[in-house]
C-alpha positions in Angstrom: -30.0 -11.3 22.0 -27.7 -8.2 22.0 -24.6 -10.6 21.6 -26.1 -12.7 19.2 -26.5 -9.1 17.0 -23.1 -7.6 17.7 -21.5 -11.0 16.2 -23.1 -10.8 12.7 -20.1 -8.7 12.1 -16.6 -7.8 13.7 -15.0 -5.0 13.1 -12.0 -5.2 10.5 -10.7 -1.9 10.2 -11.0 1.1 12.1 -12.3 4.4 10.3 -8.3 6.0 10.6 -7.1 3.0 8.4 -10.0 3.5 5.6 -8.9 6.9 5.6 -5.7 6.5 4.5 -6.3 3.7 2.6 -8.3 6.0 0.4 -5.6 8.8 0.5 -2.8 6.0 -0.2 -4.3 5.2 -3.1 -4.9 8.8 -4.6 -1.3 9.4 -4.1 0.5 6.5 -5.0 -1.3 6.8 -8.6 -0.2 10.5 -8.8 3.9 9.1 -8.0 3.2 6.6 -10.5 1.6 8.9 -13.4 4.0 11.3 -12.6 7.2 8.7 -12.4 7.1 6.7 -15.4 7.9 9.6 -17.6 10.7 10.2 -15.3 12.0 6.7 -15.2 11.2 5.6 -18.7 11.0 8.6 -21.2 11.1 6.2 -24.3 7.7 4.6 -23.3 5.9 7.0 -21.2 7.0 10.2 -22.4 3.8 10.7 -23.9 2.6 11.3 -20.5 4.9 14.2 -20.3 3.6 15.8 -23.2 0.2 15.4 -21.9 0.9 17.2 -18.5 2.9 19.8 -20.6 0.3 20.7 -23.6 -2.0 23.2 -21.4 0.9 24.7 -20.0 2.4 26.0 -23.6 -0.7 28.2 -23.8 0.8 30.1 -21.2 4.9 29.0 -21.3 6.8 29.0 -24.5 8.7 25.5 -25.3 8.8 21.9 -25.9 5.5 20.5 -24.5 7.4 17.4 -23.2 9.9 19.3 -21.1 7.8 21.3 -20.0 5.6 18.4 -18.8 8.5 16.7 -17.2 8.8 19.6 -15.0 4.8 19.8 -14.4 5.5 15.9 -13.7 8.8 16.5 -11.2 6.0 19.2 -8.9 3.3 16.9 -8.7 5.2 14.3 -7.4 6.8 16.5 -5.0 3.9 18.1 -4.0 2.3 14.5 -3.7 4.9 13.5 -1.5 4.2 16.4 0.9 0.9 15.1 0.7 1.2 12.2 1.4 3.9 12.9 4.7 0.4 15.1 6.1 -1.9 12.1 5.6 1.0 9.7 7.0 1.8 11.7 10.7 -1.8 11.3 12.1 -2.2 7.6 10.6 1.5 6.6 12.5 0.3 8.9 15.4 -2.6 6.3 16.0 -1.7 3.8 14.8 1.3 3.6 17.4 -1.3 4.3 20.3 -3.3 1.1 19.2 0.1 -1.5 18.8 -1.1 -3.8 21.0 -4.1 -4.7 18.5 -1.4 -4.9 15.6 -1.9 -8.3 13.9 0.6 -8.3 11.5 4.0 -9.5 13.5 5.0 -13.4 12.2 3.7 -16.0 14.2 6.8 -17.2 15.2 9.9 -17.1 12.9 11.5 -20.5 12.3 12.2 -21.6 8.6 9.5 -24.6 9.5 6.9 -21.9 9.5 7.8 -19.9 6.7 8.2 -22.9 4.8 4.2 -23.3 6.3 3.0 -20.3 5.5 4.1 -20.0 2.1 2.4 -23.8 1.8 -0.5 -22.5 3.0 -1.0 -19.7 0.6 -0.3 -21.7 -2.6 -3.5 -24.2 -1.1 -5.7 -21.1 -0.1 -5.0 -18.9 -3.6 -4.2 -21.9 -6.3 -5.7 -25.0 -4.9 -9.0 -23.1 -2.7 -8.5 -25.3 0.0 -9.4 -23.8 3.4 -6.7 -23.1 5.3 -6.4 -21.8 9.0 -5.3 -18.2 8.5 -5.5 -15.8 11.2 -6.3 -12.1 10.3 -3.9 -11.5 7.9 -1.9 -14.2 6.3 1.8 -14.6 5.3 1.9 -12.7 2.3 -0.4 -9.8 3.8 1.7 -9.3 6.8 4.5 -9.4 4.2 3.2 -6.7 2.0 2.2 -4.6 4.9 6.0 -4.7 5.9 7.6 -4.4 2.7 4.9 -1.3 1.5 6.2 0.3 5.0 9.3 0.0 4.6 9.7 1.0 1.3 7.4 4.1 1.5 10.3 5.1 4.6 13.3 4.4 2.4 11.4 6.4 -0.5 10.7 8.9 1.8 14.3 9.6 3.0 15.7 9.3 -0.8 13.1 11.5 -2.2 14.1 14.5 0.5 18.0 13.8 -0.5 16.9 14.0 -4.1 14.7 17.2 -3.9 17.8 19.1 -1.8 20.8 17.6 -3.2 22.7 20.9 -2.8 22.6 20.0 0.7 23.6 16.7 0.6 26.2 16.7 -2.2 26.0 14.4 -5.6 27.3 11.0 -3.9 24.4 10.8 -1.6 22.1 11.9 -4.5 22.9 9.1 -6.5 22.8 6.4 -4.1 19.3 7.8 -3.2 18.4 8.1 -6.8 18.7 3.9 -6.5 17.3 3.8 -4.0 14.1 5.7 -5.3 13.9 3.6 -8.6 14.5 0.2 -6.7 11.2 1.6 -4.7 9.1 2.7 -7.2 10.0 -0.5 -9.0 8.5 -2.6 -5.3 5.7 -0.8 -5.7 5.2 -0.9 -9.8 5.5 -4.6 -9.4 3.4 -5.7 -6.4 0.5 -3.2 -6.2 -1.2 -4.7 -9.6 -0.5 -8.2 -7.1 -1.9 -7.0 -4.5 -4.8 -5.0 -6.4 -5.4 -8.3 -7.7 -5.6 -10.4 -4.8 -7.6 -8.1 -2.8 -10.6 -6.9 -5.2 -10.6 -9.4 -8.1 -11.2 -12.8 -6.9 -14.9 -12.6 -6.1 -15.0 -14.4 -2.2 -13.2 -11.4 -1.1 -15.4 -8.8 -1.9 -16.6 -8.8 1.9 -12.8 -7.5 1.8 -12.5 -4.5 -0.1 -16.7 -3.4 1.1 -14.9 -3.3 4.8 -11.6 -1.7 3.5 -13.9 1.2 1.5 -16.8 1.3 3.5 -17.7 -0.2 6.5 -14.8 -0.8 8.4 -16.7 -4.3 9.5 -16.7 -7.8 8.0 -19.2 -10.5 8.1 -18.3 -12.8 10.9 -19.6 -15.9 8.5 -17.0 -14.3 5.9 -13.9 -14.3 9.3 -15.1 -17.9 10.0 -14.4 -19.4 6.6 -11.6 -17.6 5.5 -9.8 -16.5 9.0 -10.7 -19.1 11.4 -7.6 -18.6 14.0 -8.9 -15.0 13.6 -12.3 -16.2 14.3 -11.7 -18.5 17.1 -9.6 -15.7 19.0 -12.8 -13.6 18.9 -14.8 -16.1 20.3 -12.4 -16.6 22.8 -12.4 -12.8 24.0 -16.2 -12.4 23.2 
């Protein structure tokens, strides 16, 4: 009886990844806010002026350069933030690699060619399709957000002290920052949109928020490799 109630669920996500989930969201919308007045002054300069208009009750000037500036600190001091929220997360999440489920399944062109087959049945055509925990284009976002978050990370400290580093190195990492913040500009509102919008996956984003767990009806249908290898070590 005690099995049969332990297996109405399986746990998804443990309570350190909700945590930053949370936090990754909180500050990815302040670098975004606070970057597309940066990148694109023409279109979102408004949001300059915005972040500069309460400060002109206490500094003289242009509300928009002054909002720039209010912009250029919030992103750094999001950064920072971010860094403090990322150590502990890396920390553990290193001590529990063995339970990592997003390496490739094996890495032949055959099985690319498969997954990406696979996710055009499951997400255009609703066929079921035998996923494991994460499929293809999850364990390809988990690696590409990674990545880019280091590589933005790096640029971003060569951008803040570019006295140390010198103006070459500050423009390649200036690139380098754009081409990230364009990664994430483009496939957040994707993955947004995969993950909370289409209604079977709700089960999804209540265990990413809340509960850390997943029904194991929910796993069955829509991770069954994931499902079987429970059963197996159950």
């Amino acid at each position: 009886m005690t099995g049969e109630v332990e297996m109405k669920e399986v746990e998804a996500f443990a309570e350190n990844q909700i945590w930053f989930h949370k936090h990754l969201i909180h500050f990815m919308t302040a670098f975004i806010v606070t970057g597309l007045p940066q990148i694109w002054p023409e279109w979102f300069g408004w949001i300059g002026e915005l972040l500069g208009y309460p400060f002109t009750v206490l500094i003289p000037g242009d509300p928009y350069s002054i909002g720039i500036a209010v912009a250029r600190w919030i992103h750094r001091l999001s950064a920072v933030g971010l860094t403090l929220v990322l150590i502990p997360f890396i920390c553990k999440q290193c001590a529990d690699i063995k339970k990592w489920e997003i390496w490739p399944e094996c890495w032949s062109g055959s099985c690319l060619s498969k997954g990406i087959k696979d996710l055009w049945d499951y997400y255009v055509h609703k066929k079921h399709v035998e996923f494991g925990k994460y499929n293809l284009g999850q364990k390809f976002w988990t690696w590409l957000a990674a990545i880019t978050l280091f590589f933005m990370g790096v640029s971003g400290f060569i951008m803040w002290f570019r006295d140390i580093f010198g103006a070459d190195a500050w423009r390649w990492a200036h690139m380098i920052h754009d081409i990230g913040f364009f990664i994430f500009l483009i496939m957040l509102p994707v993955h947004a949109y995969l993950a909370v919008l289409i209604p079977e996956h709700r089960p999804m984003v209540r265990a990413m928020f809340r509960t850390g767990r997943l029904p194991i009806d929910f796993v069955k249908e829509h991770h069954p490799k994931w499902y079987k290898k429970i059963k197996g070590e159950e």
